[in-house]
Each structure stands twice: as C-alpha cells, then as structure tokens.
C-alpha positions as CSV (number, residue, x, y, z in Angstrom):
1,X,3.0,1.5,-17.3
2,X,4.8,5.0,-18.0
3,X,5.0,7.3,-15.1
4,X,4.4,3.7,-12.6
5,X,7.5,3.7,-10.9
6,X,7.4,7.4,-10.0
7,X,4.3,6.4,-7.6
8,X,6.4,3.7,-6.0
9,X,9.6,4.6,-5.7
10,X,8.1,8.1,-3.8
11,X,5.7,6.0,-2.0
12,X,8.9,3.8,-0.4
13,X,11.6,6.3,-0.2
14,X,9.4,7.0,2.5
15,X,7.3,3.9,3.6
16,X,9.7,1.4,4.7
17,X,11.9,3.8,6.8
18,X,13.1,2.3,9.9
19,X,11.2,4.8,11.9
20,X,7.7,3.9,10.5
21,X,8.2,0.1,10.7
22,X,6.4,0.0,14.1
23,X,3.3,1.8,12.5
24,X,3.0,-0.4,9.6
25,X,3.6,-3.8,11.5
26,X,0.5,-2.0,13.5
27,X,-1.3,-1.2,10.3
28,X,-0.7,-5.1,8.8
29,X,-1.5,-6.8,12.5
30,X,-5.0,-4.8,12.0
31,X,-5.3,-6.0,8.1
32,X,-4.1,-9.7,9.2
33,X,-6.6,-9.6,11.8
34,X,-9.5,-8.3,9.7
35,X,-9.0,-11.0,7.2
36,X,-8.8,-14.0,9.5
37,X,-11.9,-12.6,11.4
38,X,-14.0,-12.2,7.9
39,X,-12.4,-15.9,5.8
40,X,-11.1,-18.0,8.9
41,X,-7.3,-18.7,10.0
42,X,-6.0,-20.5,7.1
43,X,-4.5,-18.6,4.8
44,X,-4.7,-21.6,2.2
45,X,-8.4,-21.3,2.4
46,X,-8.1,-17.1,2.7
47,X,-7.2,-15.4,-0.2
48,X,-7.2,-12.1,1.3
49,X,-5.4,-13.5,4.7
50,X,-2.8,-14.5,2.2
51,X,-2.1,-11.3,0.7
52,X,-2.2,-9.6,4.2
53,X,0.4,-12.2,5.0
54,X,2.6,-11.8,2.2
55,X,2.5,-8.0,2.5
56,X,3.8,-8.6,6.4
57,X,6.6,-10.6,5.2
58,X,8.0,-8.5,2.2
59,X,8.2,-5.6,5.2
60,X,10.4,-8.1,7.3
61,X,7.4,-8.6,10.1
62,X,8.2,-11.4,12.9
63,X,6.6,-14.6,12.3
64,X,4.9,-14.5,15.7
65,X,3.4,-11.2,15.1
66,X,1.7,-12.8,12.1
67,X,0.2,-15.4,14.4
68,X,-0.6,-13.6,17.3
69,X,-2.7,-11.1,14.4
70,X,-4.5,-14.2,12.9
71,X,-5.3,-15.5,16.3
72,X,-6.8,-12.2,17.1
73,X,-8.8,-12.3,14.1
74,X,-10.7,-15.3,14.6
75,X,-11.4,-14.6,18.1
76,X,-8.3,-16.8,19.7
77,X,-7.3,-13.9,21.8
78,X,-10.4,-11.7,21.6
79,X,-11.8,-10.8,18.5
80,X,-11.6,-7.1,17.2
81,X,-14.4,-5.5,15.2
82,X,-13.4,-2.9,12.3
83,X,-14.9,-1.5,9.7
84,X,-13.7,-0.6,6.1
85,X,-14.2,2.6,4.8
86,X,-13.1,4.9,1.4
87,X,-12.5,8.7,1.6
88,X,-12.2,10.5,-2.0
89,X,-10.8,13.6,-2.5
90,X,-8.2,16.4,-3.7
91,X,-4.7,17.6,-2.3
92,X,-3.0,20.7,-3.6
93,X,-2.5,21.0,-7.3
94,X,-5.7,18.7,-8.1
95,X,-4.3,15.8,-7.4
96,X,-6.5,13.4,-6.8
97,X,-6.5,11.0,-3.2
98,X,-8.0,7.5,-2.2
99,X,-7.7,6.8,1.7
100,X,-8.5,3.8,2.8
101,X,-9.7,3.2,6.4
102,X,-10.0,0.2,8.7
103,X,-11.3,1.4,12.0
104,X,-13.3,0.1,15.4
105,X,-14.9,4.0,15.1
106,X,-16.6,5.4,12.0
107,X,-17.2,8.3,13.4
108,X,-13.8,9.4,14.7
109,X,-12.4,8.4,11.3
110,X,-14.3,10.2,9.4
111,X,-13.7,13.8,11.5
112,X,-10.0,12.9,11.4
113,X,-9.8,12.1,8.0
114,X,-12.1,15.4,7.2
115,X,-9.8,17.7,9.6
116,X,-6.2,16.5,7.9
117,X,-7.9,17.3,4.4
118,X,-9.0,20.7,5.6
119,X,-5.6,21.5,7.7
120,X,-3.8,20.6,4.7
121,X,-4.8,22.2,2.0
122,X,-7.2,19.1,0.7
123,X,-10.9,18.7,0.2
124,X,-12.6,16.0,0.5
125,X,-15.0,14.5,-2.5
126,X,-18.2,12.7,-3.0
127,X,-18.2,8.7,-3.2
128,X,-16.9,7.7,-6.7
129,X,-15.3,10.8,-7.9
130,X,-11.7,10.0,-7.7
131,X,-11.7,6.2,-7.2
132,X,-12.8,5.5,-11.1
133,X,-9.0,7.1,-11.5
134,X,-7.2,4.3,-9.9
135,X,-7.3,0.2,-11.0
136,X,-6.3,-2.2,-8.5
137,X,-3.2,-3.8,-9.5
138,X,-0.4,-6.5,-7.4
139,X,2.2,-4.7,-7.1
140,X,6.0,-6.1,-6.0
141,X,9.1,-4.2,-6.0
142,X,12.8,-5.3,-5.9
143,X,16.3,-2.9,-5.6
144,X,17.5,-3.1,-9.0
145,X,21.4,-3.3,-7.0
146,X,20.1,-6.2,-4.9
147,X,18.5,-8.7,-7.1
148,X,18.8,-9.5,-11.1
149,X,16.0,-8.5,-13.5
150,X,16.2,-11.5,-15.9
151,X,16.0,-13.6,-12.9
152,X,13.1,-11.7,-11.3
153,X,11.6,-11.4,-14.9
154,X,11.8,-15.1,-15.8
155,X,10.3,-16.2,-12.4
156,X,6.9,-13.4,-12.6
157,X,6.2,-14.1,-15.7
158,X,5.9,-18.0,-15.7
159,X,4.2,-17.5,-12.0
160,X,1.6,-15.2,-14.0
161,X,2.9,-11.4,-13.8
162,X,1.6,-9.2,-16.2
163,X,4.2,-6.8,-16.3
164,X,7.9,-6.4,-15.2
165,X,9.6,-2.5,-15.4
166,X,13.3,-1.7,-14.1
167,X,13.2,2.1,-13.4
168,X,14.5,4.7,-11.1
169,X,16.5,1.7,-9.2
170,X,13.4,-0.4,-8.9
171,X,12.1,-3.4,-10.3
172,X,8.4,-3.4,-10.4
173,X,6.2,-6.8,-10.8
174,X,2.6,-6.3,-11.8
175,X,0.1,-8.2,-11.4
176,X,-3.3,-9.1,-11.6
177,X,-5.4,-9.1,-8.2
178,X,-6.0,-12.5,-8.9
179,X,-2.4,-13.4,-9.5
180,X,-0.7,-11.2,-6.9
181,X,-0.7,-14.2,-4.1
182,X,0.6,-16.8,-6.6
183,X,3.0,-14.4,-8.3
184,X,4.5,-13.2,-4.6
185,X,4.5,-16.4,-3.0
186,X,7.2,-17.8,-6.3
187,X,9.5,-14.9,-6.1
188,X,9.5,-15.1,-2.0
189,X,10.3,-18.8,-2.7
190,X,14.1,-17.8,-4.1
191,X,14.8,-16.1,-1.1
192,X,14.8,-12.8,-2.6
193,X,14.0,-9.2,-0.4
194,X,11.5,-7.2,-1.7
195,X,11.1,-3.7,-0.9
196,X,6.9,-4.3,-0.5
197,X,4.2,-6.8,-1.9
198,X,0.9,-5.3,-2.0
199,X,-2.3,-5.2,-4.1
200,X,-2.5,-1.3,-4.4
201,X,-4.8,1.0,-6.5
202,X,-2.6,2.4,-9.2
203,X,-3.3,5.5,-11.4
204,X,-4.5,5.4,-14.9
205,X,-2.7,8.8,-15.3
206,X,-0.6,10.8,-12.9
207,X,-0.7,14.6,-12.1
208,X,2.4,16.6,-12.6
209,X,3.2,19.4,-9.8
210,X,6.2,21.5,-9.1
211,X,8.3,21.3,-6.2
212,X,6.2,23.3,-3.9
213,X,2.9,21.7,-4.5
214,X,5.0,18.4,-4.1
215,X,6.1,19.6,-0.6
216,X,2.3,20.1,-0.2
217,X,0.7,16.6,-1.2
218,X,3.7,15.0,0.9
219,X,2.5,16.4,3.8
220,X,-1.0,15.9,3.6
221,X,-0.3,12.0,2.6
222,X,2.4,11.9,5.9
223,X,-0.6,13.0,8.2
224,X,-2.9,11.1,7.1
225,X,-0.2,8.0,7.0
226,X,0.4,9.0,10.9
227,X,-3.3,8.2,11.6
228,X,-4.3,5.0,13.3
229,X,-7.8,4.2,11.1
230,X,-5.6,5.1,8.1
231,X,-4.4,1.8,6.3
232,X,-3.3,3.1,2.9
233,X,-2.9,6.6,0.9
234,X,-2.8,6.6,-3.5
235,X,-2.2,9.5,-5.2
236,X,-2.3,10.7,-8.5
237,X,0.7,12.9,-7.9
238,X,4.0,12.8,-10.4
239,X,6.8,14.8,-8.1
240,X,9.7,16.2,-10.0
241,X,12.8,14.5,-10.1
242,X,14.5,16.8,-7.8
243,X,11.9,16.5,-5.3
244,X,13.3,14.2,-1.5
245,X,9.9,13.5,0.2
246,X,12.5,13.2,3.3
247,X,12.8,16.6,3.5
C-alpha cells in the first residue's frame, strides 16, 4: 500500500473543492443515471446503482438529486443513452493515464479526449497498454483530525476492508470491489463524513516526477477533469512533497 495515499490525498486536495462540487454532482447524476438505466431503480437489487449512490453521498449530494438521477435512468423522466469508453495513455514524465468516459457522443469524446492529450504534452496509447498498471480497488477516505482511526479501523475490518492506512492526514479504507458497498454503507452508518467513497483503479507502482513535470500532469488531469464525457482521471504520478496542485 506504500506510496497509496500520495494518489489520494493529491487527487482530493483538489477534487472536492467547493468550486468543482457542481461538476461532480453532474458527473455522479450521469453515473446514477447510467446504472439505474442498465440494473433497474433499486439499488438493493443494483450493485453498481449502489456504489454510484454511496459515492454521491460521501460528496454531500442532495437526496433529491439522487432520485431525480435514478428516475432519469430508468426512463421516469426520459431516459438518457451513454456509452462507456477507456482512453490509455502518457502525460509528461511517462506517467501513465486511464480516462474513463461516459458519453451520449463517441465521437466528440474521443477528439476531445485526443486534443487535451496533444495540447498538453500527453499522448495517447493503444487499448491495454497502461490499464494492466492499475487494479480496481474500494477506496474510502476520512480526515485523520475529524474522525478516530481505531474507530474507523475496528468498523472496516469486521464490515470486510482489506486494508486501513493513516498517512499525510488521511485515513484510507481499502477494499475489495466486491466489498466496497458493504464496507461503505457500515462506516456511513456511524454518521461519520468522508472525504470520498469510490471504487477507483489504483496503481501497482507510482511514477516519481519533479516539481515541474508535476505542474505538467496537473494540468493535463485538470482539463481533462473540466470535460463533460470525462467521469474519472488515475495516474501513475508520485508529486513531491512540496508540490500544491492548487497552484
């Protein structure tokens, strides 16, 4: 698990800001919607409508936008039709990228997704030749000030965690894929506030890069964040200490 927290702490120094919280409720309504439209409305029934709603919640989304997203999905309040698509590739440095796309337009993903890499100093790759880098892990993060480790620790683990690491101000819950649904829904049950709940693809090993490159890789993950079709960005990247992705 060495190097795991330096992935997510980066990733929501800058994810959860209060400026962005309008795009990601956007990104989950489309995720919500998705699932519902593919496994029905019941999230009981719905693994993956489960997760989609547990991520929503951890990010402090309204209860009615969850709804209003499920109803969308299964065609309550006209039904949306996306696809799901994977771009591989490279950003400065050779660090290795994994997009992942939910969009009602292949086409104008893929040129989009093609013309940030290109602006930005990436390059896209061929199917398969950076995903084999990354497993797909729960993953559910506390602020080490706001809530106790033992507590948190003694609750994953009997729920079916695989994994619980305090680092950099964060408390990190792994879990299995399987797991992550059971393993959220029993720490949500003690009232607790996570800083995200996700199932996300996590890096076997992480590229180091200096300050500059850092700056470089921010930006190109930022741009390709901004986009619509864009629902998540992993990267291999390990920032310096020093580095503020804010700046």
């Amino acid at each position: 698990m060495s190097g795991h927290s330096k992935w997510s702490t980066i990733k929501h120094a800058k994810g959860i800001a209060d400026a962005k919280r309008g795009q990601l409720f956007t990104k989950f309504i489309k995720e919500i919607s998705i699932a519902a439209r593919m496994g029905g409305g019941d999230p009981n029934a719905n693994p993956r409508l489960r997760t989609a709603i547990l991520k929503a919640r951890a990010a402090s989304m309204p209860k009615d936008n969850i709804e209003r997203a499920i109803k969308k999905g299964t065609g309550e309040t006209g039904a949306a039709s996306y696809e799901e698509l994977v771009y591989e590739g490279y950003a400065p440095g050779g660090v290795a990228i994994l997009v992942e796309v939910l969009t009602d337009n292949k086409n104008r993903a893929a040129a989009d997704v093609r013309n940030i890499f290109n602006k930005f100093g990436g390059n896209l790759g061929t199917t398969g030749s950076v995903s084999r880098m990354f497993q797909r892990k729960g993953n559910i993060e506390y602020d080490a000030e706001k809530v106790s480790e033992d507590e948190v620790m003694e609750v994953a683990l009997e729920a079916g965690a695989d994994d619980i690491v305090n680092e950099d101000g964060a408390i990190t819950v792994t879990t299995d894929p399987g797991s992550f649904a059971t393993v959220a829904e029993a720490l949500q049950e003690k009232g607790w506030e996570s800083l995200s709940a996700e199932i996300a693809m996590i890096p076997d090993a992480y590229t180091p890069v200096d300050k500059d490159t850092a700056a470089k890789v921010q930006k190109l993950v930022d741009r390709l964040e901004e986009n619509d079709d864009v629902q998540n960005v992993y990267t291999t990247a390990e920032y310096p200490e020093d580095f503020n992705p804010e700046e």
